[in-house]
C-alpha positions, 0 to 999 in steps of 0.5 A: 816699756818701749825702746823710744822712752829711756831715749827720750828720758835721757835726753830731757836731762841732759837738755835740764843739765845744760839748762841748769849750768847755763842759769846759774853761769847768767843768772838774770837780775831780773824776772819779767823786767822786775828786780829780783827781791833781795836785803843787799843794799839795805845790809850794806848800808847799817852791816859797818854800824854792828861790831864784833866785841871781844873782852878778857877778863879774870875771875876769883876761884873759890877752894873747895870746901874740903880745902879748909880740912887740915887733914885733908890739905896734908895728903894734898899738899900743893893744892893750896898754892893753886892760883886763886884767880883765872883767865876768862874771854867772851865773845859777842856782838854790839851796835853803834848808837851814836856815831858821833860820841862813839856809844856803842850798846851791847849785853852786859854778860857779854862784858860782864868781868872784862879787864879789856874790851876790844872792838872789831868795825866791820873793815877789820879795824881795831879799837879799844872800849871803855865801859860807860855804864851798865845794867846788870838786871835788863843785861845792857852796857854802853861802851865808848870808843875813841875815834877821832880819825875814823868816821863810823856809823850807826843804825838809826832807831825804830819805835818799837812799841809799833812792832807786829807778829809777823813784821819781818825782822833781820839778825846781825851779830858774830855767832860763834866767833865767826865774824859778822853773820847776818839772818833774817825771818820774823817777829814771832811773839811780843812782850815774853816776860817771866823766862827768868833770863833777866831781870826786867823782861819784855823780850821780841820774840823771833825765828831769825838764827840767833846763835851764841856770840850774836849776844849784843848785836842788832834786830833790825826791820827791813827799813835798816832800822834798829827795833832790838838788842839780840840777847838770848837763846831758847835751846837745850843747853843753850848749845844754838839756835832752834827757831826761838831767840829774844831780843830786847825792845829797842824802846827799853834800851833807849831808855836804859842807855840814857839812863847809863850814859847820864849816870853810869847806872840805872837809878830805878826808882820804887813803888813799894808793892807786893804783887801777883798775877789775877789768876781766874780762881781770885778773879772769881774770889774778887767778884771780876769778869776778867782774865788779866790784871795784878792784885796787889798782896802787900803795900810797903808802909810809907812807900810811894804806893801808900802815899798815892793810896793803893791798898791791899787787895786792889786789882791793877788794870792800867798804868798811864793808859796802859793795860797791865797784864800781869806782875812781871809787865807791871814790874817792867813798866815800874823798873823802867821809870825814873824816881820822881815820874808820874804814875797814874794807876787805874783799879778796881776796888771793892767792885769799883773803879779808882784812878789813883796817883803815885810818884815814884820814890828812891829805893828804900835802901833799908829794905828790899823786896824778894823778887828784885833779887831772885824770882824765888824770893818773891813774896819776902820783905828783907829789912835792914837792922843796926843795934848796938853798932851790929848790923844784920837783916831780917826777914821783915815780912813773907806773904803766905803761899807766895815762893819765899813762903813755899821755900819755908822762909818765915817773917822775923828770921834772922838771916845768917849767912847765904850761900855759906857766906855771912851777910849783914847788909843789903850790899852783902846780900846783893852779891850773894845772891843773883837774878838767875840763881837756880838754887840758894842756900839760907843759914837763918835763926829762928827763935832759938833754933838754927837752921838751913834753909835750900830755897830751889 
């Protein structure tokens, strides 16, 4: 190698060194007489609309079952006087709605079992929120805060139904407890439904860092304007972010949160069906050129979808000019409603179109359909009974190869207990059993036998 090189060499890095620390000490806010592109202006403007939120809460601990063995309480004495209740905290983020009246949106697991809820605006101050409503099946809660001496902001709304793949989004929320963190990339997928995170699910997909704690907060457009809730996470164990994170449609939150401020609760209302996805082999069975739509299995007697005249066996392809894509859409589309509301509904029937009518009725409290309670269910009626003054519920109706058939649940079992805890109304049988219960365990008498049953 000639001695001229390394000499050259040494010298083109140090004229790079020295050009480098000189750029980054004048950094130019230009490049060719044009601004350089940057989300500043438009964080700042709505970053004071997003809060940090912190609850403290207790929660009832269960004994151990073998607490209840007098032998064993004798070797372990002491145990039985441990506290039956512990301290619980949570972190997570929210959006101020409504400025004004001092609304503010977050998750409902973010507040869920919160004895006090303390709200931290992006200045640093703290104020106490109250719980106005919440809707534990979509996972969203509206607090409100006193504020008579402070003048607080809110993010106005976008129209979320206009969103693409590929429009830009930004996150803004408290990850991990770190305070306000703001991340940005785009909108990956629209309508994600059938994850089992919630229980009415029409997510916003995107690659924006959501982490935990960004739970309640905002997903914005680069207008500053709010297109959804962050709300969950795709990652092993939950531990963080990779890429894919959920956030609810502002749309559906808006409706819910009228919902919640009006009445405290989302008064959905029923349609009264069974229903599941058309798969290509029923779509060949039906005698349908087509890949998408809902079949419905059983129609409830007297519910609002025999009035309107749906039948067993009907193929569902739009509900008010929507298309209908599969059951979850469809149950989105019906939880979403108010009892009451016009539903038009297109199917086809017997290889023809029909244009049917339906308005949706109040739950019918003697019933409920299996999958409002638990994806694993679906496919069982469980009915509400009174005889003599007892009450207990039965199971009313399972459609064959639907899950609660595959779980081995059987029309006319009398169920007993579930979980190992005695139920005999729908209100017991709601608290047993959650949306996103990975296994549940069912006492049920059939005939004159007895047996458990666990459904996972």
């Amino acid at each position: 190698m000639s001695p001229v090189r390394p000499f050259l060499l040494s010298v083109a890095l140090l004229i790079v060194t020295l050009f480098t620390s000189s750029a980054y000490a004048t950094l130019p806010s230009t490049v060719d007489g044009q601004p350089l592109p940057t989300l500043a202006p438009m964080i700042e403007k709505i970053r004071p609309a997003v809060v940090n939120i912190a609850t403290r809460g207790s929660v009832d601990v269960q004994n151990h079952p073998l607490m209840d063995d007098p032998l064993f309480r004798r070797f372990f004495k002491g145990f039985e006087n441990m506290p039956q209740r512990k301290e619980i905290k949570s972190l997570g983020s929210g959006v101020i709605i409504d400025a004004d009246a001092g609304y503010i949106v977050t998750n409902f697991h973010v507040i869920e079992g919160a004895d006090e809820i303390a709200i931290t605006l992006h200045d640093g101050q703290q104020l106490e929120a109250k719980i106005i409503g919440s809707d534990p099946e979509a996972d969203v809660a509206i607090l409100k805060v006193e504020h008579e001496k402070l003048e607080l902001t809110h993010i106005p709304f976008a129209d979320s139904s206009e969103l693409r793949v590929g429009d830009f989004a930004v996150a803004i929320g408290n990850p991990f407890g770190l305070g306000q963190t703001v991340t940005s990339g785009i909108i990956s997928a629209l309508g994600r439904t059938g994850l089992g995170i919630e229980g009415y699910e029409d997510f916003i997909q995107t690659d924006a860092s959501i982490n935990p704690g960004n739970s309640g907060g905002a997903l914005v457009n680069l207008r500053g304007e709010l297109i959804g809730i962050n709300t969950a996470i795709l990652a092993s164990g939950g531990a963080g972010n990779v890429g894919i994170g959920f956030a609810i449609p502002i749309n559906m939150v808006r409706q819910l949160a009228d919902q919640l401020i009006e009445y405290g609760e989302v008064r959905r209302g029923m349609l009264g069906v069974i229903m599941q996805n058309l798969t290509p082999e029923l779509a060949r069975a039906f005698g349908l050129d087509r890949h998408q739509g809902v079949v419905i299995s059983q129609v409830i007697e007297d519910s609002a979808a025999s009035k309107a005249g749906l039948k067993t066996g009907d193929v569902v392809l739009q509900i008010n000019g929507v298309n209908v894509k599969s059951a979850s859409a469809m149950r989105n589309m019906v939880g979403l409603m108010r009892v009451g509301e016009k539903m038009d509904i297109t199917v086809i029937r017997n290889g023809e179109q029909k244009a049917l009518v339906a308005y949706i009725a109040d739950e019918i409290e003697q019933s409920i359909i299996g999958e409002k309670l638990n994806p694993q269910l679906a496919g069982a009626v469980i009915e509400s009974h009174e005889e003599n003054g007892n009450k207990f519920l039965v199971i009313a109706n399972v459609a064959r190869g639907s899950p609660a058939w595959n779980a081995r649940l059987r029309k006319d079992d009398l169920i007993l207990s579930v979980n190992r805890a005695p139920v005999k109304t729908l209100a017991d049988l709601k608290k047993m059993v959650k949306f996103n219960d990975k296994q549940i365990l069912f006492n049920v008498q059939r005939g004159q036998t007895a047996l458990f049953i666990l459904i996972q």
